[in-house]
N, C-alpha and C positions, 0 to 999 in steps of 0.2 A: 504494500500500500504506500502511495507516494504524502509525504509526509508537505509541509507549506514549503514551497523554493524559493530562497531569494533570488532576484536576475537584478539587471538593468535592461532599461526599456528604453530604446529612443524611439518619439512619437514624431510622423509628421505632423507639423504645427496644425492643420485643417484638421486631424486626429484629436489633437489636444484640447482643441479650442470645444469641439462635439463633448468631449467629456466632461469638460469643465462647465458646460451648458447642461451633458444631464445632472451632475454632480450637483448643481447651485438648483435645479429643480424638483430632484425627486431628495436631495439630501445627502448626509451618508458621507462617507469617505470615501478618496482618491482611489483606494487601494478596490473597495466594496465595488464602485463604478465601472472598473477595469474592472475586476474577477467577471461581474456578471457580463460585462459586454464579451469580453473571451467566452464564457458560457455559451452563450446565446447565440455570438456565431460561428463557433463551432460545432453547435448542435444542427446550426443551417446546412451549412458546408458538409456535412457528414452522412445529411438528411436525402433517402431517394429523392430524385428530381419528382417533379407531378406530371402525371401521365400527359401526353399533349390532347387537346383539346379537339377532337375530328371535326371540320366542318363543310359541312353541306351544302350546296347548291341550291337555292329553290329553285322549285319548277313553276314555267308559267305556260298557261295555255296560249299561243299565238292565233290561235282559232282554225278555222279551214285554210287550204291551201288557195291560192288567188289567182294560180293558174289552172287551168284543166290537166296536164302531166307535165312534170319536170324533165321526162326524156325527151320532149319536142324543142329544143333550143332556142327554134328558132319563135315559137309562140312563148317562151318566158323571156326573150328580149325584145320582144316585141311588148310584153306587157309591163317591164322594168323601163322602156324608155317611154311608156304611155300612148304607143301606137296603138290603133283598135285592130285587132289583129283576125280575121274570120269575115 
């Protein structure tokens, strides 16, 4: 069982200043702020990722077709450039 460690810690100052902000807000000590912030993201970091999210296409009805068959070319360009075509 791992017993307290002492270290030294250099913090980026933007690191520092976050803790001294939760420090002055939630209370407590320098030392209590660190422990749980270590805690908590290392329990992130270690944690499965969450499943990804599948997502779906809706579907929409376009309605009926606007031509009579789409293998006659030449009557669905005729009906795309608004020729009357028949």
């Amino acid at each position: 069982m791992l017993r307290c460690m002492r270290t030294t810690l250099t913090l980026d100052p933007d690191v520092a200043a976050l803790l001294q902000r939760v420090r002055h807000t939630q209370g407590g000590s320098f030392k209590t702020v660190v422990n749980d912030a270590l805690r908590e993201g290392l329990r992130h970091m270690i944690a499965p990722p969450d499943p990804p999210v599948r997502y779906r296409t809706p579907t929409v009805d376009l309605g009926r077709c606007l031509v009579g068959s789409l293998d006659d070319v030449a009557e669905v360009l005729a009906a795309g450039e608004g020729e009357r075509f028949r």
